[in-house]
N, C-alpha and C positions, 0 to 999 in steps of 0.2 A: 372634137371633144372626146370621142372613142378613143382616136390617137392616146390622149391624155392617159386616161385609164387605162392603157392597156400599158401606159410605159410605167403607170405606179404599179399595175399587178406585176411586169415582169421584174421591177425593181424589189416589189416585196419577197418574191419567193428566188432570185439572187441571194436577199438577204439571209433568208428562211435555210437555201439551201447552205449556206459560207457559214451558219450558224450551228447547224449540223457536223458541218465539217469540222467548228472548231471542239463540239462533244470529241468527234471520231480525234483528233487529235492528244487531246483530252486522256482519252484509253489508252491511247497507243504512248503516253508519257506513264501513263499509271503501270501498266503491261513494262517499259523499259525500267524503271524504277522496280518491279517486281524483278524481273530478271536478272539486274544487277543484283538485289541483294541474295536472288539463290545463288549463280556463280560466287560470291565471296564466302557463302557457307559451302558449295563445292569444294571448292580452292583449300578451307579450312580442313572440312573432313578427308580431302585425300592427304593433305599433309599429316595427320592422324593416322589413315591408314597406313601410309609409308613410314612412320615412327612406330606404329604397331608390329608391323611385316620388320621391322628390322632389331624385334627385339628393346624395344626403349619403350616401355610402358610409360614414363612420366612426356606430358607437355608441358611445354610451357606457357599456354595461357592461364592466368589466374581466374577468370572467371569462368572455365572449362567445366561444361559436367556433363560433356559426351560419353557412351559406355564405352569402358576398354576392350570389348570383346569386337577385334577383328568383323564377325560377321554379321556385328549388328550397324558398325561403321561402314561395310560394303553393303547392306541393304539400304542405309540414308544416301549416299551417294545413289544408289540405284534411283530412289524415288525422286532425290532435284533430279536427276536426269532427266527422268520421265516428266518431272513437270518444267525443265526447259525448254524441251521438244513439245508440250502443249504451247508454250507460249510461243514458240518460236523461235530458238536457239538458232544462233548458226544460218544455214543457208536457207532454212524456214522462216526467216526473218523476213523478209517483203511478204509473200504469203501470208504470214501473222496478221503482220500492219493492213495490208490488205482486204484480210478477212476484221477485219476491227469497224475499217473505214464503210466496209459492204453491208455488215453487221445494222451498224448506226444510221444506215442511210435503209435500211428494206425495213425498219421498223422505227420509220419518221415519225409516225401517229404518237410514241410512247415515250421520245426524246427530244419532242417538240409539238406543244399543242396551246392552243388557245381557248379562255373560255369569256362569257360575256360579263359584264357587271355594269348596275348602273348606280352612279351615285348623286343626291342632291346638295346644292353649295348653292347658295345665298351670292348676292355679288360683294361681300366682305368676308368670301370664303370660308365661312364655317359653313359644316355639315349642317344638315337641316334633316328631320324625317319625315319632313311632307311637301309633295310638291304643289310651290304655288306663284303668283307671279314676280314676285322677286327671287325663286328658287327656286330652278328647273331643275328638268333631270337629264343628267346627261351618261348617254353612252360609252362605257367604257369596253374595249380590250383588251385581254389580259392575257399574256404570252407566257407560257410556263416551259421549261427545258427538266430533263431528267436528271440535271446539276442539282435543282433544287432554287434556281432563280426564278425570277417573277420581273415580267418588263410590265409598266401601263403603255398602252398604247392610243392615238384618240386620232381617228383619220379625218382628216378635214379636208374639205375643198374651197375654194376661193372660184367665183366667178369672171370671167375675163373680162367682161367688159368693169367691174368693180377694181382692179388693176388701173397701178399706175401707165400713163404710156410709155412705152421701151424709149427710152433716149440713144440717140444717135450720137455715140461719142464720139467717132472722127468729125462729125460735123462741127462739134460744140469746139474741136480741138482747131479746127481749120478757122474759126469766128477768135479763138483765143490769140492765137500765132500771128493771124491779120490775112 
């Protein structure tokens, strides 16, 4: 019976940890979605810069209200820069991902916890606020992530010998065939 329990605890905290993983993954979509859209305002203000340096003060986007002054376009460029190298531009890119997935997992307590609650239900399933013998109170689980979701959780056990007995299906197959 330890057997038993010990294969739900390491099945729970399998779960626990895959469920972490999928926060860290999570970031590490939110971090790529960030960094795409600095590179395409990169991409914009150097084209800016290079129509600036070459004397063509006009662009051509319509909804453009970047300043025409050369070295306030080389300090925006400076700054994505600097915040693509935070995220992890370039060949600091698995280190990024890396540090994301390390991040979410050494600070488990805060992007995956659990708290207690118990609630009373009748056996026609309406709440009830007092318990009594047609409305117990039953223990609940309640799994919270730093997403912002909410699992219920309700662990139960079943008795082995209250178990059906295991059927021997070649046998039943060999009685069928002849």
């Amino acid at each position: 019976m330890a057997l038993l329990g010990e294969r739900r605890s390491n099945a729970t905290e399998r779960r626990a940890f895959d469920h972490l993983l999928a926060l860290a993954l999570g970031g590490i979509a939110t971090a790529f979605a960030e960094r795409g859209n600095l590179e395409r305002e990169r991409s914009v203000l150097r084209r800016k810069r290079t129509a600036l340096a070459a004397g063509r003060w006009g662009f051509d986007e319509a909804n453009d209200s970047a300043p025409a002054d050369p070295r306030l376009v080389q300090q925006q460029l400076q700054d994505i820069d600097a915040q693509l190298s935070a995220l992890g531009a370039g060949a600091g890119l698995l280190a990024a991902n890396l540090g994301i997935v390390v991040a979410v997992l050494m600070s488990a307590e805060r992007n995956f916890w659990q708290t207690h609650r118990s609630l009373i239900v009748d056996r026609m399933g309406v709440k009830q606020t007092q318990v009594s013998a047609l409305a117990p109170e039953i223990g609940l689980t309640v799994l919270h992530n730093a997403a912002g979701h909410n699992l219920v959780a309700r662990v139960g056990s079943i008795r082995r010998e209250a178990l059906p007995p295991q059927r021997d299906l070649l046998r039943e197959a060999e009685r069928y065939l002849g």
